[in-house]
N, C-alpha and C positions, 0 to 999 in steps of 0.2 A: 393390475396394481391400483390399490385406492391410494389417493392422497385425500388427506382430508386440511381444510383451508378454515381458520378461525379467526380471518381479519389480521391485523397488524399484532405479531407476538411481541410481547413485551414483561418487564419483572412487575408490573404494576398489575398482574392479570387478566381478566376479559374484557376486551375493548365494551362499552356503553353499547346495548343492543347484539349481541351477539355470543349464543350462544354457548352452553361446553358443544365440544366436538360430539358428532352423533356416533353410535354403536357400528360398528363395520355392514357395508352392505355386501352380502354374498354376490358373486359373480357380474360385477356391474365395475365395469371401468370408469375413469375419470374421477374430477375432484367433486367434493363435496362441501357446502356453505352452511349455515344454519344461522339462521339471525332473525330478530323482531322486524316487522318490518309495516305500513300499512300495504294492505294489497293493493287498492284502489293506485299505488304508486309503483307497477310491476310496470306496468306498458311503459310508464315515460322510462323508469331507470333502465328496461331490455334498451330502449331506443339508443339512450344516452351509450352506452356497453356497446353496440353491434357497431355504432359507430369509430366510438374510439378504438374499441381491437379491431379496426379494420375488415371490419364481416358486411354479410349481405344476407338479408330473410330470403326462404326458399320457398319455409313453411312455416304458417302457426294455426297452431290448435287451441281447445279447451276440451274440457271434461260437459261443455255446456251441451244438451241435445242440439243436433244441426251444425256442433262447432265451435258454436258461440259465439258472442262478438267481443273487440274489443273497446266495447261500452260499456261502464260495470251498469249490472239488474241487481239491486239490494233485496228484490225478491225471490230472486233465484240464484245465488251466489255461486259460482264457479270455484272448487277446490287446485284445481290443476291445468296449469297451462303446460305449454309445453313447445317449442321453439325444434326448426330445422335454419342452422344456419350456414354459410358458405367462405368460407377465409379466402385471403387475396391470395394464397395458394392451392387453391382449390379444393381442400379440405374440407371435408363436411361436421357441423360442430351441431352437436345433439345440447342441449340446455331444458331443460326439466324442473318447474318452479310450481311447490304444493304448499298447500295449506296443512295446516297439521291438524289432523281429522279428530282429534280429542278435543279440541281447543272451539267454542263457536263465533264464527265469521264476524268480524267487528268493522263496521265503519269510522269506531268514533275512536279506535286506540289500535297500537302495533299490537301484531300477534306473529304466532312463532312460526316460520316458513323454512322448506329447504329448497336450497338449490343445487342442480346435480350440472357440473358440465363434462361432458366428453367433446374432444379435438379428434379425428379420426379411427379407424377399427381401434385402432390400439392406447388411444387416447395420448396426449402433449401435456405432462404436467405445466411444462412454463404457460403455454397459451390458456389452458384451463385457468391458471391465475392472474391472467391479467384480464381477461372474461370478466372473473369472479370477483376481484377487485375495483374494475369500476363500477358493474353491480350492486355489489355492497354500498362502496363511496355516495353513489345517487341515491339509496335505500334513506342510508342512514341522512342525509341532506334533507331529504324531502318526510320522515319520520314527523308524524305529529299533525295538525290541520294549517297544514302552510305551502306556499308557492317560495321555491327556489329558482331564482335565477341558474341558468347554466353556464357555470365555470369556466373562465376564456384560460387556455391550455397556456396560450400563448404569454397571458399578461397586458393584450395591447389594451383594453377594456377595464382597466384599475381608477 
């Protein structure tokens, strides 16, 4: 079962940054995201996300020869990362974050990215969106040539 996720629905239509829904993906469970976004801002917003839905990295890739680092090379730009992650119930959560291969690799402006998340063999639509929620959230935060502060949950920091 696809779900597919397009940010906060509303009658005002697509949230700022954030795509139409993408075309169905054949045989691939989980949600799906699609949004502007800068790349160079994938690392902090994975971080900000693993954290808040209460995960833990297992594993992370790139599409870079060797693996790649998570240092951007504006030389050699990485299309595709790709995250194994761990839930506080042990669940293992697959997250898959590409560049759109039409589009050429920008430093200096958002460009159009998906993101794929599955929650177990059979995928957890609710946990796929709260993943994919505060993902977005830090995306769209940090959008543009700027440092965002991170957001006290709590409020005690106002």
């Amino acid at each position: 079962m696809l779900a597919l996720l397009v940010g906060s629905v509303g009658c005002a239509g697509q949230p700022e940054g954030v795509l139409p829904p993408p075309g169905p993906a054949t045989g691939e469970a989980g949600s799906v995201l699609q949004m502007l976004a800068d790349w160079d801002d994938i690392e902090a917003a994975v971080d900000l996300a693993v954290s808040r839905s209460q995960c833990g990295y297992l594993e992370w890739h790139s599409d870079k020869p060797g693996g790649g680092s998570p240092v951007p090379d504006p030389a050699n730009p990485d299309r595709r990362r790709w995250y194994t992650l761990l839930t506080i119930r042990d669940a293992q959560v697959l997250l898959d974050i590409r560049r759109d291969s039409s589009h050429p690799p920008s430093r200096d402006a958002p460009e159009p990215i998906t993101i794929r998340c599955r929650v177990g063999p059979e995928g957890d639509s609710a946990y796929e969106r709260v993943i994919l929620d505060h993902l977005s959230a830090r995306l769209a935060e940090l959008r543009g040539d700027r440092a965002v502060p991170i957001p006290d949950p709590w409020g005690v920091n106002r």
